[in-house]
N, C-alpha and C positions, 0 to 999 in steps of 0.2 A: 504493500500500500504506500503513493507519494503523495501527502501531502502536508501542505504547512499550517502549523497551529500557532496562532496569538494570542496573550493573553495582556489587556487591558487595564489595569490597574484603576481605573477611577467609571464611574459612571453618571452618563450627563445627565443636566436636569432637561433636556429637552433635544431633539434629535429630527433633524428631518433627511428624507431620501431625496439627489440629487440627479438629475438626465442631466447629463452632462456631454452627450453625441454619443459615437459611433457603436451600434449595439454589438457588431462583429467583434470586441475588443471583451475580453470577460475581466470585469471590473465594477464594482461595488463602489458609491459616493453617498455617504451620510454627512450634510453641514451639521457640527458640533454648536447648538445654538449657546451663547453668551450673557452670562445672568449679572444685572447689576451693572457693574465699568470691566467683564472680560470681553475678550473678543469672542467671534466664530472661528472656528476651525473646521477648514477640510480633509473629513478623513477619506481615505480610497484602501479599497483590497484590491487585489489585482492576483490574476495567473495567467503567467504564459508559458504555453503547451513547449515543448521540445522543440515541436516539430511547429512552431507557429511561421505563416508566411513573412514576406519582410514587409507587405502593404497594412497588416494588422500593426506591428510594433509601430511603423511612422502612425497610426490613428490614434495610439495612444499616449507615443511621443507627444502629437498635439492638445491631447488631454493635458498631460504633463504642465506642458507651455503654459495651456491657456490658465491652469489652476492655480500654477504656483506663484503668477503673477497678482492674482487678484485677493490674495488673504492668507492666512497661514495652514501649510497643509505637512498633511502627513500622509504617506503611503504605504503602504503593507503589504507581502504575500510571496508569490515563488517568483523568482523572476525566470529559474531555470537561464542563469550566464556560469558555465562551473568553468570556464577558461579564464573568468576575471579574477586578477590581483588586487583585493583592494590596496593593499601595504602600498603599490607604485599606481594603480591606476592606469593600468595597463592590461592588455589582452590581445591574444592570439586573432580570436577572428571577428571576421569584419564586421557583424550582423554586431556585434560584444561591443564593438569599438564604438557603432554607433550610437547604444546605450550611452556606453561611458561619455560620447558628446552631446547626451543632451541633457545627463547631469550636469556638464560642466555651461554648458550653455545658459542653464537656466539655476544655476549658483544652488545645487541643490547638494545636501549631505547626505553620506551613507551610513549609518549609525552601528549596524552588524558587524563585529569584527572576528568572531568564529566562526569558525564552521557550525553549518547545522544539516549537512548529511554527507555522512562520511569526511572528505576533507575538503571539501568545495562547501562555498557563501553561496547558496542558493536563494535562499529566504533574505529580503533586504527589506529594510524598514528606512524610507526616503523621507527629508523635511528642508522646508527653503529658510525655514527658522533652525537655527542648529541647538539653542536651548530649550526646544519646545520639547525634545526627548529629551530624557533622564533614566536612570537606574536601569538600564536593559539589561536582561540575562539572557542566556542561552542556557538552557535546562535540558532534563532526559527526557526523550520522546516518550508520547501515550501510545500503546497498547503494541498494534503492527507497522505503526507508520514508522518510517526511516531515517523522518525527518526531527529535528530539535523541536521545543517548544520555545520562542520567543517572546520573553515579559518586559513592559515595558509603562513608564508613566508619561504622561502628558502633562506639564506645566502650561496651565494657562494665562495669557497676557492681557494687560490692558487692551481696552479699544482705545485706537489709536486717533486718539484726541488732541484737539490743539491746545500746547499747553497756556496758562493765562499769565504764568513766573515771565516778568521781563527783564531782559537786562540788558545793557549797554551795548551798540554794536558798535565796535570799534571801529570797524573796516569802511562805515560811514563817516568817522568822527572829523570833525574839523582843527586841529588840533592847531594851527596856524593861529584862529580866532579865535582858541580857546587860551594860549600864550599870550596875545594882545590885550587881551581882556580882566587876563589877571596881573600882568606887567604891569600895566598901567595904574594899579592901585596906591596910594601912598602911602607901603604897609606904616612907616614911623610915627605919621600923623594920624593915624588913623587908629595905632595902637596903643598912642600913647595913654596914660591916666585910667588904663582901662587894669581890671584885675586879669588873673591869669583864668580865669572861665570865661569870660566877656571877652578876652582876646581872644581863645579860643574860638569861641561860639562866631565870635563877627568872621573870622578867616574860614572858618567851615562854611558859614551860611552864605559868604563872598564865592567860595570857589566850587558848591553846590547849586548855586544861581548862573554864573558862566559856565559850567559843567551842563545843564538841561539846557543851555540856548545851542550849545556847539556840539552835543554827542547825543543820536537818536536812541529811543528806546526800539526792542524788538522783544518778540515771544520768544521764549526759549526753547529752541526747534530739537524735539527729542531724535528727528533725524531717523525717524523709520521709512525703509527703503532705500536709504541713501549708497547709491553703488561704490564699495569700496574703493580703497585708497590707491590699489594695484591697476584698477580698471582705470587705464591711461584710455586716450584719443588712439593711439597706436593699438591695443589689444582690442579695442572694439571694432577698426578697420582690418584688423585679421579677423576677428569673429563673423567679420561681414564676408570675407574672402571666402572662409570656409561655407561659409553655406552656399555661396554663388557656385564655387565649386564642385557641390553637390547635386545642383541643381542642373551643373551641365554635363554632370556624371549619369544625372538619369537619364539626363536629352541625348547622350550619346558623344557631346562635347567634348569631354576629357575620358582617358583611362582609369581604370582602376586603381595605379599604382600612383597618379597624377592627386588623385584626389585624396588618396591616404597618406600621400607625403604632404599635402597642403595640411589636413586632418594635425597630421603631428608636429609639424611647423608651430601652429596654433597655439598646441597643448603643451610644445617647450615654453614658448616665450611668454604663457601664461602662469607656470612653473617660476620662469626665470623673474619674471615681474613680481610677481608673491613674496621669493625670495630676497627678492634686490629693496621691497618694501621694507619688510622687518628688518633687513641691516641697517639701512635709511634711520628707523625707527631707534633699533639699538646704538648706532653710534651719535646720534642727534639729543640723546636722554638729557644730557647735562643743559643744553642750553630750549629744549620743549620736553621735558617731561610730564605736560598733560596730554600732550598725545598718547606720549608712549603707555602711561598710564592707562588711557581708554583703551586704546587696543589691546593690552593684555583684561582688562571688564570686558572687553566685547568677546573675547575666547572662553569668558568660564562659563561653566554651564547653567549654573544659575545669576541672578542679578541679585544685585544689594539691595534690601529692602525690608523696615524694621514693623514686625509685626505681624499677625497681629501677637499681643501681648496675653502670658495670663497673669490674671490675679490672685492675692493672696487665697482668693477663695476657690482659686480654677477659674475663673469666669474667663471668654477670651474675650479682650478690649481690641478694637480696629479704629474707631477713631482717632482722629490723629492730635486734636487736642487734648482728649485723654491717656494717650499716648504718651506726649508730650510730659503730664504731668505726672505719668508714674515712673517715667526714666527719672522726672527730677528729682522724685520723691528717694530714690533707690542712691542717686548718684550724692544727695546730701546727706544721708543717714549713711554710708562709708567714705565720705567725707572726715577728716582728722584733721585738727588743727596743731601744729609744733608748738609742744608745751615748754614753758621756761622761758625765758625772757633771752633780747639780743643779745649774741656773745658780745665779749670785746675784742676785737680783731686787731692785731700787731701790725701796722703795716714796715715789714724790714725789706721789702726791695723796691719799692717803687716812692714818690714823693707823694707827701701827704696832700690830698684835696681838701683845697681852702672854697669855702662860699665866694672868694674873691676872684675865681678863675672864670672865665666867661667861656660862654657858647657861643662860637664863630659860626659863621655860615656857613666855610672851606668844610667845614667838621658834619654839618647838616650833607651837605652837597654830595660826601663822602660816600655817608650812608643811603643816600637817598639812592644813588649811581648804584648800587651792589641789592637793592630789590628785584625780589624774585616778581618780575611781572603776571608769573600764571597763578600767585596764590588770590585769595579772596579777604575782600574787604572785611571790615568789622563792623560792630556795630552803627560806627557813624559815616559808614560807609566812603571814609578815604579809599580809593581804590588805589593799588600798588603801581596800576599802566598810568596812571594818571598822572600820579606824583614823580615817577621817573620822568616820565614827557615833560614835564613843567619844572623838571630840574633846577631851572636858573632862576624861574620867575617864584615859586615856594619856599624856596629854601631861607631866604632871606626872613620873611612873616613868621616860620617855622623855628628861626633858632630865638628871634625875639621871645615866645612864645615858653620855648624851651629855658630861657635864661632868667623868665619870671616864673618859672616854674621850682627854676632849683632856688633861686634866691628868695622865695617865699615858703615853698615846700605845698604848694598848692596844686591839686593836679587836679588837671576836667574831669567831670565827670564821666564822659565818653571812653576817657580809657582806663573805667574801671571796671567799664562794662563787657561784656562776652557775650557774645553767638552761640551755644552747646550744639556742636551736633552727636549724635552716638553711632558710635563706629561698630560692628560686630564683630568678635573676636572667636569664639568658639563652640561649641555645644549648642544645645538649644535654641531657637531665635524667639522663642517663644519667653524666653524667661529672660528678664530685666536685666539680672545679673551678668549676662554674658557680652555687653555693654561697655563701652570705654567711650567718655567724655571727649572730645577733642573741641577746645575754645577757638574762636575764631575774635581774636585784642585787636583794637586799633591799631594801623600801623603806624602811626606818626608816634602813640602811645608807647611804642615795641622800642621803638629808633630814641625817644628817649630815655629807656633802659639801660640803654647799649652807652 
């Protein structure tokens, strides 16, 4: 007996049957209906016979196409290809090869990576979302079949909404007019007789005012569907090659051998592109480390995301302002204050700091030049891109600001304040405790630490 068994791990709250073309194709489409803010999902079984013609695999190639374009799918079943490698992605014959280009065409994942009869991946479980699978096993067959049993879970996702978080788009900013604007201020006069929160406060409120005339707002585009970073102009004009080529493989235009060297031309340089990315990505870390950052998030299989919560009583919280206030509630009660009073500190190698040393601007200018541009703002939202760009024209208001700070011992209120966000560290996500703090300080507050 061949056949392939799948086992499901979750079931929906609602389920419809899909036509989806050509009946000749033996395949099975249920839309995964979406409760609340998930999406839909499309799920597919699929079999194809041994012996199936090559006019059936292109009808449901276009299945394939049309499905994986338009939402998140998943597919399932025997494909019967036992000449494929998935480890290279490669395969002996032509009918295999095709397969394997209309995975790669249509940016889809193979998730099976044992055998499940005998020593051949027959049985593939496909997805254009690659963290929509999770936890697959490959288990021992039921009864006479010869085939594995494949188990697997589905994570489901938002629907993919616009988000309403705005933030600053750089790549618009005026930054010329945004220089002029704050140049031209007469920080001396303008700070004078004032305390060190009122200087504060007037230089925030000055360069938060020329900041919204010269730098737009935008939504912050979570970027679903956005074609990877590898996907040059160049590989989408080969991708284009290859199917022309195909097209005049069938017409009788090219050879056979014309169009499998074009085929693998293709599948190098999309290879070569991949790789030539993430070196791109690896040796660039020091001076953009948000990228690199996202791209290793975009590889794991699940996403960050806290909650939901339980409570002391089991309950699970999903709110997010509830949320909110039971991390607080966790992160202040293992909260510890250092008990005992300031040491006295010797200083024997360096010269003693007098109240009478000033804060130069050379000194602001310094600090300001060595900001990490991809970090995030604080509370009072000095942004880090900002204050590097306006280097010349802040630094001056900033070390005023800073010298009535130390000569009073006054410090704004703004940089006493924090952002918490809570990071996840390990075990449960469900339980508070597995939670670490990380403040998001003013920076101008941080710079006069330093």
């Amino acid at each position: 007996m061949s056949a392939a068994f799948f086992r499901l791990v979750e079931k929906p709250e609602k389920s419809v049957e899909m036509n989806v073309g050509d009946s000749c194709v033996e395949s099975l489409w249920v839309k995964l209906k979406g409760v609340k803010n998930e999406g839909d999902i499309m799920l597919g079984v699929y079999y194809r016979p041994p012996s199936q013609v090559e006019e059936v695999d292109e009808a449901f190639f276009k299945q394939l196409t049309k499905l994986s374009k338009a939402q998140d799918l998943v597919v399932m079943g025997d494909f019967n290809y036992p000449d494929i490698c998935w480890e290279t992605n490669t395969a002996r014959h032509r009918l295999s090869n095709k397969f394997l280009d209309c995975i790669g065409d249509n940016f889809l994942f193979q998730k099976v990576e044992k055998a499940t009869r005998g020593e051949a991946v027959l049985d593939l479980v496909l997805t254009n979302r690659e963290e929509l699978v999770e936890n697959l096993k490959v288990e021992d067959s039921i009864g006479d079949s010869d085939h594995e049993i494949i188990e697997f879970m589905i994570l489901r996702k938002g629907r993919r909404e616009t988000s309403t978080i705005e933030v600053m788009d750089f790549r618009k900013a005026d930054f010329d007019k945004l220089r002029e604007l704050v140049g031209k201020v007469p920080w001396e006069a303008r700070l004078k007789g004032k305390t060190t929160e009122e200087s504060w406060k007037y230089f925030k409120g000055t360069l938060l005012r020329a900041q919204k005339q010269t730098i737009p707002l935008c939504r912050k585009d979570r970027k679903y569907g956005k074609r990877p970073a590898w996907l040059n102009k160049e590989i989408l004009h080969d991708l284009k090659i290859k199917k022309e080529s195909y097209k005049k493989w069938k017409l009788g235009q090219l050879t056979k051998d014309e169009y499998r060297q074009a085929t693998r031309e293709c599948r190098g340089k999309i290879r070569k592109a991949k790789a030539q990315n993430e070196i791109k990505l690896a040796t660039g870390i020091k001076g953009n480390k948000k990228t690199f950052y996202k791209y290793i998030k975009s590889k794991r299989k699940t996403k960050d995301r806290v909650g939901p919560l339980l409570s002391e009583e089991g309950e699970a919280v999903t709110g997010n302002l509830e949320m909110a206030e039971m991390l607080n509630d966790f992160f202040v009660s293992v909260f510890t204050e250092k008990s005992g009073g300031v040491p006295n500190v010797v200083n024997t190698s360096r010269e003693r700091v007098s109240l009478e040393d000033r804060i130069h601007k050379e000194q602001v200018k310094n600090h300001l030049g060595k900001l990490d541009v991809s970090k995030s703002p604080g509370p009072d939202e000095m942004h880090p891109r900002i204050l590097k760009e306006l280097i010349e024209e802040v630094s001056e208001p900033l070390a005023m600001i800073f010298e009535k700070s130390w000569q009073t011992g006054e410090i704004p209120e703004d940089w006493k304040r924090a952002n918490i966000v809570p990071i996840y560290k390990k075990g449960n996500k469900n339980n508070p405790g597995n939670y670490r703090p990380v403040s998001l300080t003013s920076v101008p507050g941080k710079i006069m630490e330093q």
